[in-house]
C-alpha positions as CSV (number, residue, x, y, z in Angstrom):
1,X,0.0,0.0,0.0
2,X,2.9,2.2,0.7
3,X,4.8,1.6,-2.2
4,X,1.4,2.4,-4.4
5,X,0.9,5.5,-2.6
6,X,4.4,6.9,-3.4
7,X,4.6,5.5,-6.8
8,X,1.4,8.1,-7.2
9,X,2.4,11.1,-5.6
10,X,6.2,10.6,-7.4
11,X,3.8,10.8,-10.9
12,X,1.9,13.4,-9.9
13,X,5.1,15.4,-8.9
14,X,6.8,14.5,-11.9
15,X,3.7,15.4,-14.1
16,X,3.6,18.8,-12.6
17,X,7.5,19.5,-13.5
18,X,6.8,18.9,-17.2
19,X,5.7,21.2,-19.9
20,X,2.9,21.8,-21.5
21,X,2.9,19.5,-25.3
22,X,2.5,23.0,-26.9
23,X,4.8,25.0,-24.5
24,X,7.4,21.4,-25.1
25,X,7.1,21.5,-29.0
26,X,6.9,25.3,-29.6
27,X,11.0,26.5,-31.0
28,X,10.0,29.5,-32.6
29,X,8.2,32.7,-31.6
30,X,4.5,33.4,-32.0
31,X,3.6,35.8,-34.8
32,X,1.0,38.0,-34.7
33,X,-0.6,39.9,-37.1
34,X,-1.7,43.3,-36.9
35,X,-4.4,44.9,-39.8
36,X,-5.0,48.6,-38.9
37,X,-6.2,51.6,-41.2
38,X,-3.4,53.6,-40.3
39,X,0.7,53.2,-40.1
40,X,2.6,52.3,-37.4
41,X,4.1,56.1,-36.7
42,X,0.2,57.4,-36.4
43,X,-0.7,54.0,-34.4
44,X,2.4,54.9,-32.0
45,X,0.6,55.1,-28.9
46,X,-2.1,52.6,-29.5
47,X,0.9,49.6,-30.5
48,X,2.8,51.0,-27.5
49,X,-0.1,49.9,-25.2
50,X,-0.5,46.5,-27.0
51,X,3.3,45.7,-26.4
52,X,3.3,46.8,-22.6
53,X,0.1,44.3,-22.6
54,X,2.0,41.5,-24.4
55,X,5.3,42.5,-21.8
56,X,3.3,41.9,-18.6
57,X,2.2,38.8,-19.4
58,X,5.8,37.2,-20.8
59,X,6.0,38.3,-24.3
60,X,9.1,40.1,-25.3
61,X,9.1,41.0,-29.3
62,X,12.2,39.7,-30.8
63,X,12.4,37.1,-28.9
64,X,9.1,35.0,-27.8
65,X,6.6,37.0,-30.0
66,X,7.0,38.4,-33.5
67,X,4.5,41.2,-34.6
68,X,3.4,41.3,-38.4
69,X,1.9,44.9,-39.0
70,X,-0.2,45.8,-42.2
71,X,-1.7,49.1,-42.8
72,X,-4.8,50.4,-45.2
73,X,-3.4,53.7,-45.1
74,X,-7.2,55.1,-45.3
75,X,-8.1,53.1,-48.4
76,X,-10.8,50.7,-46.8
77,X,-10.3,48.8,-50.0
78,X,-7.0,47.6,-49.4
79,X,-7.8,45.3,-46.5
80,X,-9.2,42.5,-48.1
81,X,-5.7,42.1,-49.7
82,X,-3.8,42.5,-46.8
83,X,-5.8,40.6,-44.8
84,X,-4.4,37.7,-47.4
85,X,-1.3,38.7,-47.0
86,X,-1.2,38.1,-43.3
87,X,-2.7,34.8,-43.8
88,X,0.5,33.6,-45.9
89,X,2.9,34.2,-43.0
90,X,0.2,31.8,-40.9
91,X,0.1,33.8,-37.5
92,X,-0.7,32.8,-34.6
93,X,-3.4,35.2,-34.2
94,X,-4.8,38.3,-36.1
95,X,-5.2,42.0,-34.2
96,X,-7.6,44.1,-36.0
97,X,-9.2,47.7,-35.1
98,X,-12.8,49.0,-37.0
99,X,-15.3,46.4,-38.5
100,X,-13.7,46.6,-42.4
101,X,-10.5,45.3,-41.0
102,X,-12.5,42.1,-39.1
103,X,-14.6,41.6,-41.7
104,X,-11.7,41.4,-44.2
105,X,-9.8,38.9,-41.5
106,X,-12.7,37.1,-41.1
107,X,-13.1,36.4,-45.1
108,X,-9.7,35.5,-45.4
109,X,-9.4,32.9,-42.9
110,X,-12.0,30.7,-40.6
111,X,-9.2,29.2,-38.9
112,X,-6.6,31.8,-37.4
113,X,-8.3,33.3,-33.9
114,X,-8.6,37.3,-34.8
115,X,-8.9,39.7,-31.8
116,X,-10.6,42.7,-32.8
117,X,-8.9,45.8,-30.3
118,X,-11.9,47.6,-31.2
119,X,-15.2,47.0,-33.5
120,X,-18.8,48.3,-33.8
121,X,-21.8,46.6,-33.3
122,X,-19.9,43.3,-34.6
123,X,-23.3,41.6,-33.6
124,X,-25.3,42.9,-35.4
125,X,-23.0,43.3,-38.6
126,X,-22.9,39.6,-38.5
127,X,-18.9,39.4,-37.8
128,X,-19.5,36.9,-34.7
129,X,-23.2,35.0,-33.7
130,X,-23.5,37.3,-30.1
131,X,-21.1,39.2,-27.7
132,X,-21.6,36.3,-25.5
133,X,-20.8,33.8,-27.4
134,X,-18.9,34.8,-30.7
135,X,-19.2,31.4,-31.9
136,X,-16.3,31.5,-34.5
137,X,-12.7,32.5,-34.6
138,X,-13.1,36.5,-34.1
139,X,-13.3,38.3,-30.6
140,X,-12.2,41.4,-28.4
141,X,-13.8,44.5,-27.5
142,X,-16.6,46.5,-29.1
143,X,-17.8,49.9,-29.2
144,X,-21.6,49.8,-28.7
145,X,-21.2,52.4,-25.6
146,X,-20.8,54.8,-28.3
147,X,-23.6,56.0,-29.2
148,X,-23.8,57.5,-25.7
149,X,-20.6,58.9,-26.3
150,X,-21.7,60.9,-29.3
151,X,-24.3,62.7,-27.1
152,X,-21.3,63.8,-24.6
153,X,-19.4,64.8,-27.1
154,X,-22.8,67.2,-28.5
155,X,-22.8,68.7,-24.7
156,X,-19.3,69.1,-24.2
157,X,-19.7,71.4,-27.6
158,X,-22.1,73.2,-26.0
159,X,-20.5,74.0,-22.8
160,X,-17.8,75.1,-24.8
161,X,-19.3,77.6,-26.8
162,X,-22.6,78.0,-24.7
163,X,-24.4,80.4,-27.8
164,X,-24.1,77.3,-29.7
165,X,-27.5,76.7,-32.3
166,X,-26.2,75.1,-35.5
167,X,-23.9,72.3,-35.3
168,X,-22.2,70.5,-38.6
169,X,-21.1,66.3,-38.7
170,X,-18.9,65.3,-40.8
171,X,-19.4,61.8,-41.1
172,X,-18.6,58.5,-43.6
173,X,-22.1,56.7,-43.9
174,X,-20.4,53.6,-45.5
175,X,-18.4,52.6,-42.2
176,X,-21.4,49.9,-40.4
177,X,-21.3,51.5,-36.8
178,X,-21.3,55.9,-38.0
179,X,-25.4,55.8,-38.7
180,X,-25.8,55.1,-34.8
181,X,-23.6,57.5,-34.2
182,X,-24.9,59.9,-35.9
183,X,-28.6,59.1,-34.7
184,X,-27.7,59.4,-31.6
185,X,-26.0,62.8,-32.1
186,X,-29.2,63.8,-34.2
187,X,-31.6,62.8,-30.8
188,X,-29.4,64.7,-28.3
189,X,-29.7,67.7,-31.0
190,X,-33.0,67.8,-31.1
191,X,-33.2,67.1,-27.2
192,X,-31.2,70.6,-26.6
193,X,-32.5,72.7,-29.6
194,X,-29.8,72.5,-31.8
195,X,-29.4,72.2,-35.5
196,X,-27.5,69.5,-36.9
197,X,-26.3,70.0,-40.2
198,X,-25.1,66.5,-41.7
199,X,-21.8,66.5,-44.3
200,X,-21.0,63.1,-45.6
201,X,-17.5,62.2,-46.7
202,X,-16.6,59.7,-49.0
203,X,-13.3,58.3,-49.9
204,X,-10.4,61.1,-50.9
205,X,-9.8,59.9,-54.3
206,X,-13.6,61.2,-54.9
207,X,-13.8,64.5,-55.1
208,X,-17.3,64.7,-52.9
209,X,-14.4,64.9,-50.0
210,X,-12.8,67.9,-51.0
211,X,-16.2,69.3,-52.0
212,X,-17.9,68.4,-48.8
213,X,-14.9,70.3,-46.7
214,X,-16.0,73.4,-48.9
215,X,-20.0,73.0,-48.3
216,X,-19.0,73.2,-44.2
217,X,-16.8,75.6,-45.1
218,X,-19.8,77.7,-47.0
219,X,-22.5,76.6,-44.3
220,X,-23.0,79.1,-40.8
221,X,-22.4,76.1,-38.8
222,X,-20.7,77.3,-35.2
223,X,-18.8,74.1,-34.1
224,X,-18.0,70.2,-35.7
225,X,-18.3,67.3,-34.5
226,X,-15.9,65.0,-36.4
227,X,-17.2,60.5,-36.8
228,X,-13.9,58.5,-36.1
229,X,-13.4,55.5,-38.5
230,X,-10.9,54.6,-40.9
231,X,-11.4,57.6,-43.6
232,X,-11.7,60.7,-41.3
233,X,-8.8,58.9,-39.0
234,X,-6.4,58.9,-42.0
235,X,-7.4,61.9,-43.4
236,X,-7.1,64.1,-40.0
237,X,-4.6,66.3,-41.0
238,X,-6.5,67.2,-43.5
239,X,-10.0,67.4,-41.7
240,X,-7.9,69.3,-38.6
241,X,-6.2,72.0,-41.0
242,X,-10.0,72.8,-42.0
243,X,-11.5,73.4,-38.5
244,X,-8.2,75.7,-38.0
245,X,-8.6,77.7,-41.3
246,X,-12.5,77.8,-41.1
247,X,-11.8,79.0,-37.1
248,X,-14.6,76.1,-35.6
249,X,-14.8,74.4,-32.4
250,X,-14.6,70.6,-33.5
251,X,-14.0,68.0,-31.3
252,X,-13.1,64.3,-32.1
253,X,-13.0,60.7,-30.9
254,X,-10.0,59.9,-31.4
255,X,-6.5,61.6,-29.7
256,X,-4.8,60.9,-32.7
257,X,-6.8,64.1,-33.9
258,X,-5.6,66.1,-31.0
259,X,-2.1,64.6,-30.9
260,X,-2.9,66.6,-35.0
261,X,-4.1,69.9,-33.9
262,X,-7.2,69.1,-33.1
263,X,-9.2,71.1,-30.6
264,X,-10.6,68.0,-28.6
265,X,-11.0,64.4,-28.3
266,X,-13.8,62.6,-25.9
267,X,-14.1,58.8,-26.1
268,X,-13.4,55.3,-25.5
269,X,-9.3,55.2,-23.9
270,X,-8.2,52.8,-27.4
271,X,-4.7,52.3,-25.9
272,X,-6.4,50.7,-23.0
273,X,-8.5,48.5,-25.5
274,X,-5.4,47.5,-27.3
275,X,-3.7,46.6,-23.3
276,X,-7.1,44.4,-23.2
277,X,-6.4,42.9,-26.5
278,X,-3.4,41.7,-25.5
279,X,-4.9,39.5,-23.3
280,X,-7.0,38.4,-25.5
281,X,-4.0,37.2,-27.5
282,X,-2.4,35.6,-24.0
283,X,-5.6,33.5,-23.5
284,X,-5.6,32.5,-27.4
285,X,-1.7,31.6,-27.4
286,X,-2.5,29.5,-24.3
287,X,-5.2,27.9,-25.5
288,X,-8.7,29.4,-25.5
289,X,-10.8,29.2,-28.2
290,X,-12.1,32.7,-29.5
291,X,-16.1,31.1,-29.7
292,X,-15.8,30.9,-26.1
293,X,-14.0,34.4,-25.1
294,X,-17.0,37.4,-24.7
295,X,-16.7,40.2,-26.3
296,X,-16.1,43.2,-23.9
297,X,-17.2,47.0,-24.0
298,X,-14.5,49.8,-23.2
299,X,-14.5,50.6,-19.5
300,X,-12.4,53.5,-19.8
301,X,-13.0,57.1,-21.4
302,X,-11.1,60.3,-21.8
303,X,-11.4,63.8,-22.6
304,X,-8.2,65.2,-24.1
305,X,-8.2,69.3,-24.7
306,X,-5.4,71.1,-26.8
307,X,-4.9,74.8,-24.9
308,X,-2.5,75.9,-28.0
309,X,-5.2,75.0,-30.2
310,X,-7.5,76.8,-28.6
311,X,-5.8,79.8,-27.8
312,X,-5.4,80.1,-31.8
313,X,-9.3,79.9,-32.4
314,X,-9.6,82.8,-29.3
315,X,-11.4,80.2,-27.2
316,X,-11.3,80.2,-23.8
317,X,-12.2,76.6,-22.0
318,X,-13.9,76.8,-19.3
319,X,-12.6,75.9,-16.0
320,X,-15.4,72.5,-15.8
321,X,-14.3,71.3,-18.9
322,X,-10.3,71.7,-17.8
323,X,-11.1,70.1,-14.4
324,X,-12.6,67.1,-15.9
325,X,-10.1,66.2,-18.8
326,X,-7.8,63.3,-18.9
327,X,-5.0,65.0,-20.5
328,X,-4.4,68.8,-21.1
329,X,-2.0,69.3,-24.1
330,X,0.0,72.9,-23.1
């Protein structure tokens, strides 16, 4: 009886001593893909976040984790493509960030896990079956919250400029998740009597972008509100020299826009969504299946104010607006 008992706690021991089969077999770093809109010098911040996620839980690029990055460079178009292209290299797992990008990993392969950093309604755009339970090989974090977001964004317009009556969106109605953005804006509008004048954008090769910047330009709106996805976000620099030269209030949802110029950024913290994705990756490299992770909402928000850019346009920011941002830019 002795001798059986420590024959099984000698196996147990030994069992716990030895490897994982994957962790045993696995010589060469994991590769992940990344599939953003934008390059990696505009995505600085938002990568930077991803890698300290990967860092704290054991993954040190160049040596246990190799990162594959592909950019649109604005030009929704191009992800199908590169979406390919990522497949070739066979990576571990796939990092996307806006619904073309998923959708265009999610055509390309059934069988690499995809973690989406950020995504619309993916629901209800028929990416994954539910939030709950995604059901294929694509999860991560979503952005339903935002339509709420585009109503604080409306009032924080309005505290700024507190005369405010007619407000302008510039918008891109082909990216799935902007119409609830912009119905939401439209309700909160009508909620505090203002007038929302609606400009939609279309890609830059079409001239409609160019000639939409002039109709705001022509319009007597007083401020802009400014509908993140992939277009506006690579063509900030564009849409920020307007607000300058046209001297409007506009506030974004992105601080890449601000990091551009930009007057003001309130939404969803995306480097914090990228740290989450990391895990994401970390569960997937060690063994979850992506049908059984949930996809999560942001939990953390930000309001990011650039003084010099204000001081330009003669604004003064009110002392409530100052005390509640996340990051003041001197």
């Amino acid at each position: 009886m002795m001798d059986r008992r420590r024959f099984l706690l000698t196996s147990v021991a030994g069992a716990l001593t030895v490897p994982l089969a994957g962790e045993a077999q696995r010589t060469s770093p994991y590769r992940i893909g990344v599939l953003e809109a934008v390059g990696e010098t505009s995505n600085a911040a938002n990568l930077a976040a991803f890698r300290q996620g990967l860092s704290a839980l054991g993954y040190t690029e160049g040596h246990n984790v190799v990162i594959e990055y592909r950019s649109a460079d604005g030009r929704p178009e191009r992800f199908g493509d590169l979406a390919l292209e990522l497949v070739r290299l066979q990576p571990d797992v796939i990092v996307t960030r806006g619904d073309p990008a998923a959708f265009a990993a999610r055509r390309a392969t059934a069988t690499i896990p995809i973690v989406m950093a950020s995504s619309g309604d993916p629901a209800a755009t028929g990416i994954v079956a539910s939030l709950a339970r995604p059901g294929g090989n694509v999860t991560g974090l979503h952005m339903l919250i935002l339509p709420e977001v585009a109503g604080r964004r409306l009032r924080v317009l309005r505290e700024l400029v507190p005369n405010l009556t007619r407000v302008g969106v510039l918008w891109n109605p082909a990216t799935h998740y902007t119409p609830l953005l912009m119905r939401e804006t439209a309700n909160v509008a009508s909620e505090t009597g203002l007038r929302l004048h609606s400009f939609e954008l279309r890609a830059p090769g079409d001239l409609r972008f160019e000639r939409v910047l002039e109709e705001a330009a022509l319009s007597r709106i007083e401020a802009l509100i400014i509908v993140e996805d992939a277009l506006t976000l690579a063509q900030r620099g564009l849409i920020v020299q307007f607000a300058a030269m046209s001297r409007l209030p506009a506030i974004y949802g992105l601080r890449e826009f601000v990091d551009a110029g930009g007057l003001m950024a309130y939404g969803a913290d995306r480097r914090d969504m990228f740290r989450r994705a990391a895990g994401y990756v970390h569960r997937i490299l060690t063994g979850a299946s992506p049908a059984d992770l949930p996809i999560e909402p942001p939990t953390r928000f930000e309001l990011i104010i650039n003084l010099k850019t204000a001081k330009a346009l003669g604004l003064t920011i009110p002392p409530s607006l100052l005390a509640r941002a996340d990051e003041v830019i001197e």
